[in-house]
C-alpha positions as CSV (number, residue, x, y, z in Angstrom):
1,X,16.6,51.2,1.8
2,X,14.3,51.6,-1.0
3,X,11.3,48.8,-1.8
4,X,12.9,46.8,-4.1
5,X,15.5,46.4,-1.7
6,X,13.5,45.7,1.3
7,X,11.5,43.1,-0.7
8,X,14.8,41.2,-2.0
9,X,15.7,41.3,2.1
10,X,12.3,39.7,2.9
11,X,12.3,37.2,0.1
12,X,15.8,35.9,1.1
13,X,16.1,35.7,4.3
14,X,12.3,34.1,4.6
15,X,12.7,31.0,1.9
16,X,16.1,31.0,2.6
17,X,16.5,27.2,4.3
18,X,19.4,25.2,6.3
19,X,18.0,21.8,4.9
20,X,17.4,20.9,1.3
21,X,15.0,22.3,-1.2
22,X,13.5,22.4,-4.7
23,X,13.8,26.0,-7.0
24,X,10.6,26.6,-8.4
25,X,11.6,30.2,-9.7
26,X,12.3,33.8,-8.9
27,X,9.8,36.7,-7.6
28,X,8.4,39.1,-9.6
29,X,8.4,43.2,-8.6
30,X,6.8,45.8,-10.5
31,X,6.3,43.7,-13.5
32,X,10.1,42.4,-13.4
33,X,11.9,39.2,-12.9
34,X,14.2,39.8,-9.2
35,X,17.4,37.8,-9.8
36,X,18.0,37.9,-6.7
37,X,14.8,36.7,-4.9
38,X,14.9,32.8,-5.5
39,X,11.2,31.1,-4.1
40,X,12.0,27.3,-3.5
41,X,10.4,24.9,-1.1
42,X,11.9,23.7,1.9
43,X,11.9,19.8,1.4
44,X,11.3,19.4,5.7
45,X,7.9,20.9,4.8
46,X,6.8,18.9,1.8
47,X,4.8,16.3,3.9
48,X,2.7,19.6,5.0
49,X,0.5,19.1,1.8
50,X,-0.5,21.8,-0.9
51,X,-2.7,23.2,-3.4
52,X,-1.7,24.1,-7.3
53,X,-4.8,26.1,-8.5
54,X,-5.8,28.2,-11.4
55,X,-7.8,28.3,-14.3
56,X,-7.6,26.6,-17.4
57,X,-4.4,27.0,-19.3
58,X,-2.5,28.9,-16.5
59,X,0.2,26.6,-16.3
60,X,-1.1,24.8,-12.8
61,X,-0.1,21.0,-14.5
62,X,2.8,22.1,-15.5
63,X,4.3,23.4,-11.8
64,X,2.7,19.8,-10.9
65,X,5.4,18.6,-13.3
66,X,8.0,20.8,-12.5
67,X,7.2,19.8,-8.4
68,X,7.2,16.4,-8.9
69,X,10.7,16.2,-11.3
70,X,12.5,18.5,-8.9
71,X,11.4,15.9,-6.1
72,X,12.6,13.0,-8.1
73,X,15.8,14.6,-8.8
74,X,16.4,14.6,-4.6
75,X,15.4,10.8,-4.4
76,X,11.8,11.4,-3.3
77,X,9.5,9.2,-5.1
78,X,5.5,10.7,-6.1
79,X,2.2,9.1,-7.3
80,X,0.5,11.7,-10.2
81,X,-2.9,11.0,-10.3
82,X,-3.4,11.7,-14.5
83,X,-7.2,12.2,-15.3
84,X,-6.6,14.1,-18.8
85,X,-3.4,12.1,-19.6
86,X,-1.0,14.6,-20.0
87,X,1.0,14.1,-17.4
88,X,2.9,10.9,-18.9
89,X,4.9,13.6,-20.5
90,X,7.1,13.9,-17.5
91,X,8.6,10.4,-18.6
92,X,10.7,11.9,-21.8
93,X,12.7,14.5,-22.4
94,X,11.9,18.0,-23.1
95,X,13.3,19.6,-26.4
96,X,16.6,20.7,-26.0
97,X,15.8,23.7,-28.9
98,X,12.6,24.5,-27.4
99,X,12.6,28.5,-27.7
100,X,10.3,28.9,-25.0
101,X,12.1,27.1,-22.5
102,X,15.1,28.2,-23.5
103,X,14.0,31.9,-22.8
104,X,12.2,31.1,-19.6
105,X,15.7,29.6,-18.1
106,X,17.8,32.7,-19.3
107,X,15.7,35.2,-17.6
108,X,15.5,33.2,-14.1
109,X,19.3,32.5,-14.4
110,X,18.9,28.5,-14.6
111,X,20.4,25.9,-16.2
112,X,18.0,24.1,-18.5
113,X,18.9,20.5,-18.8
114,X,16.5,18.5,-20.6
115,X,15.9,15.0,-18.9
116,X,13.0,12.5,-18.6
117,X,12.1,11.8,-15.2
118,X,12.0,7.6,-14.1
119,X,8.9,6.3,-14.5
120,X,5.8,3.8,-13.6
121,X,2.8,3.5,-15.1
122,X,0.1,2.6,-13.4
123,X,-3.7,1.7,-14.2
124,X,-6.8,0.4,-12.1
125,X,-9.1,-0.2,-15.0
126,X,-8.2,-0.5,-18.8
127,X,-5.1,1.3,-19.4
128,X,-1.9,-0.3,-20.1
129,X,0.4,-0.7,-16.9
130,X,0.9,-1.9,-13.7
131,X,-2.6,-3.3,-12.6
132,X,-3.4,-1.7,-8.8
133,X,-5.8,-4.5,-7.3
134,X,-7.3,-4.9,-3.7
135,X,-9.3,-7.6,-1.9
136,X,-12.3,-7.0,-0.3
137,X,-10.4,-8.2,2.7
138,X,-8.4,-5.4,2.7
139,X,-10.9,-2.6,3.0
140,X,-12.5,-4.4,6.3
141,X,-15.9,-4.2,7.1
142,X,-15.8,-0.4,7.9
143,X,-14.6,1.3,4.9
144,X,-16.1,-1.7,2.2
145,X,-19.8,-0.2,3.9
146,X,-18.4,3.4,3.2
147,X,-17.7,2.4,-0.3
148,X,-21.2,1.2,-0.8
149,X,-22.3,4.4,1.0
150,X,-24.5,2.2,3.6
151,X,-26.8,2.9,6.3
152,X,-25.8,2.4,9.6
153,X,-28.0,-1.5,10.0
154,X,-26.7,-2.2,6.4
155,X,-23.0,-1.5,8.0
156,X,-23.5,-3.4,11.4
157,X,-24.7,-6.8,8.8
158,X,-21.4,-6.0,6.5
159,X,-19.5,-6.9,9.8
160,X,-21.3,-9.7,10.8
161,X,-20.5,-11.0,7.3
162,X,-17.2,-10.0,7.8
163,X,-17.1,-12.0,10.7
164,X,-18.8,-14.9,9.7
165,X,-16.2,-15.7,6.8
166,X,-13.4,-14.9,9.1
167,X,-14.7,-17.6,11.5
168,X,-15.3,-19.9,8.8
169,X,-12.1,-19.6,6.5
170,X,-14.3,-18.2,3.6
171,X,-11.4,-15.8,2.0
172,X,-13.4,-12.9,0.8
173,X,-11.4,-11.4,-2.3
174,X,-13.3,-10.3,-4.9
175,X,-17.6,-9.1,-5.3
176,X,-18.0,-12.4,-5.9
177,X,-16.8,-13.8,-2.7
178,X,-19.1,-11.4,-0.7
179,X,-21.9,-11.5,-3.0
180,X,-22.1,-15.5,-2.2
181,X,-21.8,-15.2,1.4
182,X,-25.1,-13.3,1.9
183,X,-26.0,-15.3,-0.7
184,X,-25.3,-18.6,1.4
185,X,-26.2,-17.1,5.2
186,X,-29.8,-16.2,3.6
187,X,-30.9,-18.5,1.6
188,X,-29.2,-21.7,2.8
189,X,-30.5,-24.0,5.5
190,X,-27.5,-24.7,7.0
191,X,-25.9,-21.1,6.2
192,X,-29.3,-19.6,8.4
193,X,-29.0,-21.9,11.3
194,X,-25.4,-21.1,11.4
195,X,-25.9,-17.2,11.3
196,X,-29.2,-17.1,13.4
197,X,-27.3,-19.0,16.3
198,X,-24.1,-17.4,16.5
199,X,-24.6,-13.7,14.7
200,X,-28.0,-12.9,14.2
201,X,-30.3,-12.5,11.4
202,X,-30.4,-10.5,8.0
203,X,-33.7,-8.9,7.0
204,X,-34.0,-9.5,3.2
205,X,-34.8,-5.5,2.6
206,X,-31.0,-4.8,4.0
207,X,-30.2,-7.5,1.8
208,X,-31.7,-6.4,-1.2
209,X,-30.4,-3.1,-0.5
210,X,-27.1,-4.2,0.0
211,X,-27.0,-6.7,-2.9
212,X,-28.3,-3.2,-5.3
213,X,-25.2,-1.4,-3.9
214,X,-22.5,-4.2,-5.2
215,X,-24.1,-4.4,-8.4
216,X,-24.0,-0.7,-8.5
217,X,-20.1,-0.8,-7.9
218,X,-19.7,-3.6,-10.5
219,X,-21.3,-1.4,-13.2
220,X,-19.1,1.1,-12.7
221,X,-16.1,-1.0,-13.7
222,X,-15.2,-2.7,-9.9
223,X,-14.9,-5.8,-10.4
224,X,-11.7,-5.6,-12.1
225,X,-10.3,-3.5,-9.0
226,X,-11.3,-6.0,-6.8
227,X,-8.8,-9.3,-7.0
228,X,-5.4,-10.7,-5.9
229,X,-2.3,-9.8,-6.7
230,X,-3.2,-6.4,-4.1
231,X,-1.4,-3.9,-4.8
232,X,1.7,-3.5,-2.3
233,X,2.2,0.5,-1.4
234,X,5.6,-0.3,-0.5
235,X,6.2,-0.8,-4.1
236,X,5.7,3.0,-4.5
237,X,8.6,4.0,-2.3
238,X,11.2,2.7,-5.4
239,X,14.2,5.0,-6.1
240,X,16.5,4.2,-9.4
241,X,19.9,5.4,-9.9
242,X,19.3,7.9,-6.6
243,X,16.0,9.3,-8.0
244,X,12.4,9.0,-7.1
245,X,10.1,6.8,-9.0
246,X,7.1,8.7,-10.4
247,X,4.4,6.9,-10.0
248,X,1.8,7.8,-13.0
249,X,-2.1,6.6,-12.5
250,X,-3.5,7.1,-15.9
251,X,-7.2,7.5,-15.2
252,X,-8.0,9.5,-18.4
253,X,-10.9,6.2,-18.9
254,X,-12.6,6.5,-15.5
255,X,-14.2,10.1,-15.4
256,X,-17.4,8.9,-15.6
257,X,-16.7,6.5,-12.9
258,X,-16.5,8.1,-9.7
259,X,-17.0,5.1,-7.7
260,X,-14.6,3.4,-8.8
261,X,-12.0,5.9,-8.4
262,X,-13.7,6.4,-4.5
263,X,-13.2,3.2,-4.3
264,X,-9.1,3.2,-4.9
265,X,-8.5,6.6,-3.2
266,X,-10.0,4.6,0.0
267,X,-8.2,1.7,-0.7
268,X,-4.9,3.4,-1.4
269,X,-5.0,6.1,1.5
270,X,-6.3,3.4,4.3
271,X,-3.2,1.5,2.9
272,X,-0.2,3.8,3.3
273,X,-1.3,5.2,6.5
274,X,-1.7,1.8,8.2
275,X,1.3,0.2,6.7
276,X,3.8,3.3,6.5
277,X,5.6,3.5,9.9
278,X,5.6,6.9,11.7
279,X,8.7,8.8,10.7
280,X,8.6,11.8,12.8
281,X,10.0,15.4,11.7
282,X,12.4,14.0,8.9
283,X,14.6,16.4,6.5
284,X,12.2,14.7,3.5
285,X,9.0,13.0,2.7
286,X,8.8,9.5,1.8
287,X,6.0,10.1,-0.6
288,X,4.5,13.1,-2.1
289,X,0.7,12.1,-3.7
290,X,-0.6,14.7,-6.5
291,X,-4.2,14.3,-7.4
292,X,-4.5,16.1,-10.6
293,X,-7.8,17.8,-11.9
294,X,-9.1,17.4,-8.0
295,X,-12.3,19.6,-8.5
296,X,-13.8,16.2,-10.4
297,X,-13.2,14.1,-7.1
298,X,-14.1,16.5,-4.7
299,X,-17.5,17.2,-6.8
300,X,-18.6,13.3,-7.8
301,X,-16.4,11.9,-4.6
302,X,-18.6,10.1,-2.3
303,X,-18.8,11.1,1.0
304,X,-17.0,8.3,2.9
305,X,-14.1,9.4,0.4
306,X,-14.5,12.8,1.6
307,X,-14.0,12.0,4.9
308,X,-11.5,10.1,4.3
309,X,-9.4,12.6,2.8
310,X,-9.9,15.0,5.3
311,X,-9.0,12.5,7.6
312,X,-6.0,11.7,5.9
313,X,-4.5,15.3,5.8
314,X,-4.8,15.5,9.3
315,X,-2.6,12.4,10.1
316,X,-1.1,11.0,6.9
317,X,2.1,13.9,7.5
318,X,2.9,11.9,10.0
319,X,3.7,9.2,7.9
320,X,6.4,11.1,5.9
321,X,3.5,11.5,3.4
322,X,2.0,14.6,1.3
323,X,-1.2,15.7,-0.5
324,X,-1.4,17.8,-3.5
325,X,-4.3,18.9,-4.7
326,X,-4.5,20.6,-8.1
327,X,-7.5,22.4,-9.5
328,X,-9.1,25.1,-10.6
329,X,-10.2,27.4,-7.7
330,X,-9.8,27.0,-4.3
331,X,-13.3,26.6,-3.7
332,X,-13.2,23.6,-5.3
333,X,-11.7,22.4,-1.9
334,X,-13.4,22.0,1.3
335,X,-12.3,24.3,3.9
336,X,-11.6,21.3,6.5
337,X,-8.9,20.2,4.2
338,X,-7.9,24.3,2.6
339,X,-7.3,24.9,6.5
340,X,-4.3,22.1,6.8
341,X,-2.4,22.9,3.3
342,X,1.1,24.4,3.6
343,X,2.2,25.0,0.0
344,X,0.0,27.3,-2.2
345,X,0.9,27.7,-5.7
346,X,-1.8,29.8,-7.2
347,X,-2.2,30.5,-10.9
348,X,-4.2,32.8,-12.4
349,X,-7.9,33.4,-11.6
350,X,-10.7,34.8,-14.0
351,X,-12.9,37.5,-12.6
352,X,-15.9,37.2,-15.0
353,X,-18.3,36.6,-13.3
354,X,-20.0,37.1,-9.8
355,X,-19.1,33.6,-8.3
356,X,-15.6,34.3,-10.1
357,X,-14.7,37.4,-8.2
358,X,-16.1,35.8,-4.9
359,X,-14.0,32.8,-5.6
360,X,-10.9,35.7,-6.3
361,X,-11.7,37.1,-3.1
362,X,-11.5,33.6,-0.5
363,X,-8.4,33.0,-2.5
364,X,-7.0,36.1,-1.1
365,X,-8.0,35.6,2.2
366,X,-6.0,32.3,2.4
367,X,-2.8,34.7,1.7
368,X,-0.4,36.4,4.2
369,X,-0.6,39.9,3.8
370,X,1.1,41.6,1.3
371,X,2.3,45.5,0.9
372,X,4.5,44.8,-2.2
373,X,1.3,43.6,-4.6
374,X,-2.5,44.6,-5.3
375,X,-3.0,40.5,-4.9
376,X,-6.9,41.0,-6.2
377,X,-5.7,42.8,-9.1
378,X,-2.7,40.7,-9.9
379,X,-4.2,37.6,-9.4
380,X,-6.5,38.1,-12.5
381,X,-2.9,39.4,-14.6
382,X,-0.9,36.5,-14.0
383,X,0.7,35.2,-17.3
384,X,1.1,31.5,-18.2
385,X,3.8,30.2,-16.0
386,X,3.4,32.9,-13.5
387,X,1.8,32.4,-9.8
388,X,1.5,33.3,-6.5
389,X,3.1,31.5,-4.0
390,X,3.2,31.1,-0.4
391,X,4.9,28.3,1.7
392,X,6.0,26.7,5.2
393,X,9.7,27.7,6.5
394,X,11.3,24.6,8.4
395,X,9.7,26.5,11.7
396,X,6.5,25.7,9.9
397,X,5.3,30.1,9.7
398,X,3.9,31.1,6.2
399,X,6.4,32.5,4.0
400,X,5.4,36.1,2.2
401,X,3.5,36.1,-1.3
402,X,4.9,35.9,-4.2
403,X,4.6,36.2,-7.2
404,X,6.5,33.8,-9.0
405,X,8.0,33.5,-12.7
406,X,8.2,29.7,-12.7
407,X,11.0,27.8,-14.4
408,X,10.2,25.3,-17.0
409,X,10.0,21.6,-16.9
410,X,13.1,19.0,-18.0
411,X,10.7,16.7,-19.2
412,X,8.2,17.3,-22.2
413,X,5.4,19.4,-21.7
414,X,3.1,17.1,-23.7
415,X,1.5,12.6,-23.6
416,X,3.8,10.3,-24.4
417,X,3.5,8.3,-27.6
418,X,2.0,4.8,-27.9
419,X,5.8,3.4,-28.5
420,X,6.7,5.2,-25.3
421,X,4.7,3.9,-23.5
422,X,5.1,0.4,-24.8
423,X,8.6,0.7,-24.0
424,X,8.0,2.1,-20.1
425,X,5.7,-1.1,-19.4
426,X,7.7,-3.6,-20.8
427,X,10.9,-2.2,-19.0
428,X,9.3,-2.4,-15.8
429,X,9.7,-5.2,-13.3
430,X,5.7,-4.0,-11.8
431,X,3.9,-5.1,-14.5
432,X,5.2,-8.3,-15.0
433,X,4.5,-8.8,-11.0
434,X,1.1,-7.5,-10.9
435,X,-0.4,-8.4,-14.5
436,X,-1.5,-11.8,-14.3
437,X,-4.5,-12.2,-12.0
438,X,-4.2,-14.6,-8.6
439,X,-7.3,-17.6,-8.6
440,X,-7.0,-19.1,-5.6
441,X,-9.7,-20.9,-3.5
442,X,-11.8,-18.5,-1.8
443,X,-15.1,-17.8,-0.4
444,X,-16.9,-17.9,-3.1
445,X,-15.8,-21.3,-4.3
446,X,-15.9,-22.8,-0.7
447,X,-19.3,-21.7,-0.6
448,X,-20.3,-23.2,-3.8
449,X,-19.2,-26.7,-3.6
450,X,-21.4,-26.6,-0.5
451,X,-24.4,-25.4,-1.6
452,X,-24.0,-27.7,-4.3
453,X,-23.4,-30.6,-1.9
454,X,-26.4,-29.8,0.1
455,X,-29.0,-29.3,-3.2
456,X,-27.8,-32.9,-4.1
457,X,-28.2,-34.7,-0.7
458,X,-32.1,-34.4,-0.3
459,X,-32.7,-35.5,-4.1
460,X,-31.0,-38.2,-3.5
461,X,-32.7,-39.3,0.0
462,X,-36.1,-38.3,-2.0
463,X,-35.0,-41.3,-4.9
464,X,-34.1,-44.1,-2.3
465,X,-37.9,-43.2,-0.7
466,X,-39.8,-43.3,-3.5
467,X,-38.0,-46.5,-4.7
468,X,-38.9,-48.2,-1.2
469,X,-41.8,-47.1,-1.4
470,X,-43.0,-48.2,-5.1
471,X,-41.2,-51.7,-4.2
472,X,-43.0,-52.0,-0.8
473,X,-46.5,-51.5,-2.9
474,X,-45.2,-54.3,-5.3
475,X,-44.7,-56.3,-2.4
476,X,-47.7,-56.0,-0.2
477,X,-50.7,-57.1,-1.6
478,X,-53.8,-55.7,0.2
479,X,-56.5,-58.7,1.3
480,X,-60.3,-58.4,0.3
481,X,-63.0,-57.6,2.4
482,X,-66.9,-57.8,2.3
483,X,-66.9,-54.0,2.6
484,X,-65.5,-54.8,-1.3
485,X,-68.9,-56.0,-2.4
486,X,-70.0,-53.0,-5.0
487,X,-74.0,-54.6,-4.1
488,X,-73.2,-54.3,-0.1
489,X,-71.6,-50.6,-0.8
490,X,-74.9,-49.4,-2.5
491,X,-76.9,-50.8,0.2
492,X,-75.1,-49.0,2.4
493,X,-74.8,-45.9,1.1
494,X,-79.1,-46.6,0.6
495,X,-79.6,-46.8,4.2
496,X,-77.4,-43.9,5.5
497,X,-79.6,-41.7,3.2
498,X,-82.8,-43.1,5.1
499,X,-81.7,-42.8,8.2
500,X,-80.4,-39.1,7.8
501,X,-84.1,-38.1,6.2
502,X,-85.0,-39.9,9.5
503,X,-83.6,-38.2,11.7
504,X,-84.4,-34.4,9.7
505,X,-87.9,-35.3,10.4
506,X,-88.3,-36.0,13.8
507,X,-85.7,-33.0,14.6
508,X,-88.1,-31.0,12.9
509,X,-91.4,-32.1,14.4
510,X,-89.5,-31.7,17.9
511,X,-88.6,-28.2,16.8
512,X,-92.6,-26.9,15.8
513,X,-93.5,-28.8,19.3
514,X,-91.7,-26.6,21.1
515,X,-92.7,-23.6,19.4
């Protein structure tokens, strides 16, 4: 049995699958496409989580795309975070006449059938969609400190806060809410005697410093995250004519804003693992998430969002629920989370410089062993559309490298026009749900009307004094004494005088005597 032989043995028989799967190509062999040596993911394994990597231009969106379709197609709804907007693309039609595709398909043997994928739009800032939303109340005490990135005293008086407007019916929704409790428990009467007997006190530093850290949040664009409707995750689990939703956060206007977007990764992720049930070893995920262009969150992320995430890919699989993460080089991931990814798609890598080829070389070490390629060298010849891949059987063991022709997309490789877009939004039955904002009573309100109600009740006890008073004086008229005499008063004051030079004199004469 010669190589090519052997290698179309190993290929088949190790991403060969008894469940369902999604085709992302054929393997490549000495420079040529292997007809027979298919590379497709097993759908079991999908809630293992993954990593699409390359450089820019490689084609690493675009398996993104192809991914996510494929899953739609077999019912299995995603969320596509889009930070340079081209993702939207995925909600139209590719070309039926485009010659590139076209080609692509004939040499992998695949039918191309142009088809736009179902789609939401989705938004938690100024884009036009379905507006994502949380309450404070949602976040808890815990992770609402680990947004603000606080100490651990600053945390311990977040959940006295916490506690205090649970106790007290004080709804805490918005910045505003929270911002008027501290407001109230420090600088109100009643609001201190009512902290300092049942919770404890509240230094004004860890105030101040706490108070800095909101206002810091609202700059960066929070305060329209933070409100009612919130944002049900359940609503992300939609299927439409027996396809997966694609869920499409358009965050191309929130680069600069990484706390914001810290912010709803905490929000989102704390969500679906507390409200998703456990679902066990199922044939395929509920949810597959895709965080596009991942080196800018892993770089500006805070760390509570860090942690998070790293927490998350540790447990959220057991939720039915998978992480993508698509970037530039692997490095750009930390190795707690590297460690736990199943699915490696790996585009091409440029070896210019020093860091590059160190960068080439962990990439390489992540890979099962190869005799068929040269990975280091390879790795810096892949063309656009070409990668190495590795993945999880349904006995979870890495499948061999490689190295992939990828098929093309259904749906356009390029943004979606205004009109499109337009059309999606008003189509969907999300927008209309979540678009007009929820004012309902809430702490700060509550908190309001009684600060107001206290401010008035001393000026008004202060009035009704002063007018008893000025009416007593009118009353009372004060009777006359000698002591009233202006002559008697002189003569008074006339003999204290002498009697004081008096006294200096004699306490003076006593005072030489003695000396």
């Amino acid at each position: 049995m010669n190589q090519k032989e052997n290698f179309i043995q190993e290929i088949q028989s190790r991403y060969s699958y008894k469940n369902d799967k999604i085709i992302l190509g054929k393997a490549k062999l000495d420079g040529e496409i292997v007809e027979e040596a298919e590379i497709s993911i097993a759908l079991k394994t999908m809630n293992r989580h993954g990593l699409i990597g390359g450089a820019t231009g490689t084609g690493k969106t675009k398996s993104l795309q192809i991914i996510a379709e494929q899953l739609s197609l077999k019912g299995i709804p995603t969320l596509l975070m889009d930070i340079k907007g081209d993702l939207s693309g995925i909600g139209a039609a590719a070309n039926s006449n485009d010659k590139n595709a076209i080609e692509r398909m004939e040499a992998l043997q695949l039918p191309f059938h142009p088809k736009a994928s179902n789609v939401e739009l989705l938004s938690i800032s100024d884009e036009p969609g379905v507006r994502l939303r949380a309450t404070v109340e949602d976040f808890g005490p815990i992770l609402f400190s680990k947004i603000l990135e606080l100490n651990e005293t600053q945390e311990s008086i977040i959940s006295i806060i916490f506690k205090y407007s649970k106790d007290n019916n004080l709804p805490l929704i918005d910045l505003e809410d929270i911002r008027k409790v501290l407001q109230y428990v420090t600088e109100s009467d009643k609001g201190k005697k009512e902290l300092n007997s049942n919770y404890g006190t509240i230094s004004p530093a860890s105030l101040g410093a706490i108070l800095r850290k909101i206002v810091s949040l609202e700059q960066q664009g929070a305060a329209k995250f933070f409100g009612e409707p919130s944002f049900d995750v359940q609503d992300l689990l939609k299927t439409k004519d027996g396809e997966g939703i694609v869920n499409i956060i358009r965050l191309i206007d929130i680069q600069n804003q990484p706390n914001l977007f810290s912010t709803f990764m905490l929000s989102l992720l704390n969500k679906i693992y507390s409200q998703f049930p456990e679902s066990g070893d199922s044939d395929k995920p509920k949810l597959v998430i895709f965080i596009d262009e991942a080196h800018l969150i892993f770089k500006e992320a805070t760390k509570a969002l860090l942690n998070q995430i790293e927490t998350m890919v540790k447990l959220i699989r057991s939720k039915g629920v998978g992480l993508y993460f698509v970037t530039q080089v692997p490095g750009d991931v930390p190795d707690s989370v590297l460690s736990q990814l199943g699915l490696k798609v790996q585009h091409a890598l440029r070896g210019f410089t020093a860091k590059d080829r160190k960068e080439i070389k962990k990439a390489i070490e992540n890979y099962p062993t190869t005799t068929y390629y040269k990975a280091d060298e390879v790795i810096t010849q892949l063309g656009i559309g070409e990668a190495f891949i590795t993945a999880l059987d349904e006995k979870g063991i890495p499948t061999p490298l490689a190295y992939t022709y990828m098929r093309a997309p259904n749906s356009r490789m390029d943004i979606l026009t205004q009109d499109e877009i337009n059309n999606i939004n008003s189509s969907s039955q999300l927008v209309g749900k979540y678009s007009q904002e929820i004012k309902k009573e809430s702490a700060n309100n509550i908190l309001s009307q009684k600060i107001n109600n206290e401010l008035n009740k001393p000026v008004e006890n202060n009035n009704d004094n002063k007018e008893v008073t000025q009416s007593s004086r009118k009353k009372v008229v004060k009777e006359k004494d000698w002591t009233d005499n202006p002559m008697v008063r002189d003569v008074s004051r006339t003999a204290t005088r002498k009697i004081i030079d008096w006294g200096m004199k004699l306490l003076t004469g006593y005072l030489k005597g003695k000396k």
